[in-house]
C-alpha positions, 0 to 999 in steps of 0.5 A: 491480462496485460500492463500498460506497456503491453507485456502479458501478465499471468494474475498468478505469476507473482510472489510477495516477500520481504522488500531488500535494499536492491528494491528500493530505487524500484519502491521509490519509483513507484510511490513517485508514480503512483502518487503523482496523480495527487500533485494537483489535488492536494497542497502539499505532496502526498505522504508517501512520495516523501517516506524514507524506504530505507528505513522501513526496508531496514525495520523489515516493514515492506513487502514486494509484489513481484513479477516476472523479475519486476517489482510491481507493488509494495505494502508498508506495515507498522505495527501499532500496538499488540491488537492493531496493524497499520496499513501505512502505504501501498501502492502498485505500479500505475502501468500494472493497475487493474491486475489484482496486485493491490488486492493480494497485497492488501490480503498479505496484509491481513495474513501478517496481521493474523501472524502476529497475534492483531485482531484488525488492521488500520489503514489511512488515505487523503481525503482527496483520494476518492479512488482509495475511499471507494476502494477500500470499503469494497476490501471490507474496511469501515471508515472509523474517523477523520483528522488532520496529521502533519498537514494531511487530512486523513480519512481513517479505516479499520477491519476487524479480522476473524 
């Protein structure tokens, strides 16, 4: 398996571990990446693109992907209540897309949820973002409803968790 830039990648040779403040410039490069794709489909820039890294790096609510020495994906997750998880942001580095990275972030996920006690894990896209709504039913998330939040048409997921 390799990235985009050539450089093989082992799908096993990676940790995922709390984000620190020396992630966030790589964190940040890889939200405006990875949501570029978005720009001419939607009116106003995707969510993500705008987030404050920062404080979710200081809250302890962002986990890295990393490999060989280079973060390559992060999950943003907030807590909602005592039975709920949010999904609130992941992205993988465009270049290392297709490696599985999004599928072991999405699976820490559901391990953090468990650890704390959360029955399911809650998760939002655009409505534009047909990639994610396809994707996400194939981790076994269910569509629960849609609405319009801070100018963002939201399309709502949930998993219940076993």
């Amino acid at each position: 398996m390799t990235r985009e830039d050539g450089e093989a990648i082992a799908p096993d040779a990676f940790c995922i571990r709390p984000a620190e403040e020396r992630d966030r410039a790589a964190i940040e490069n890889i939200a405006q990446s990875a949501y570029a794709v978005y720009l001419e489909r939607m009116d106003i820039k995707p969510f993500p693109m705008i987030d404050d890294y920062g404080v979710h790096i200081r809250n302890g609510n962002i986990l890295v992907l990393e490999a060989a020495g280079r973060v390559e994906g992060y999950v943003v997750l907030l807590p909602r209540d005592k039975d709920t998880l949010l999904l609130d942001n992941i992205a993988v580095r465009p270049g290392s897309r297709g490696t599985g990275y999004g599928r072991a972030l999405a699976g820490c996920a559901e391990e953090k949820a468990r650890s704390l006690g959360c029955r399911r894990i809650q998760l939002y896209t655009n409505e534009v973002m047909t990639e994610n709504l396809a994707w996400y039913p194939r981790l076994g998330y269910t569509e629960s409803h849609r609405c319009v939040e801070k100018g963002y048409r939201r399309v709502y997921f949930v998993k219940t968790l076993l």
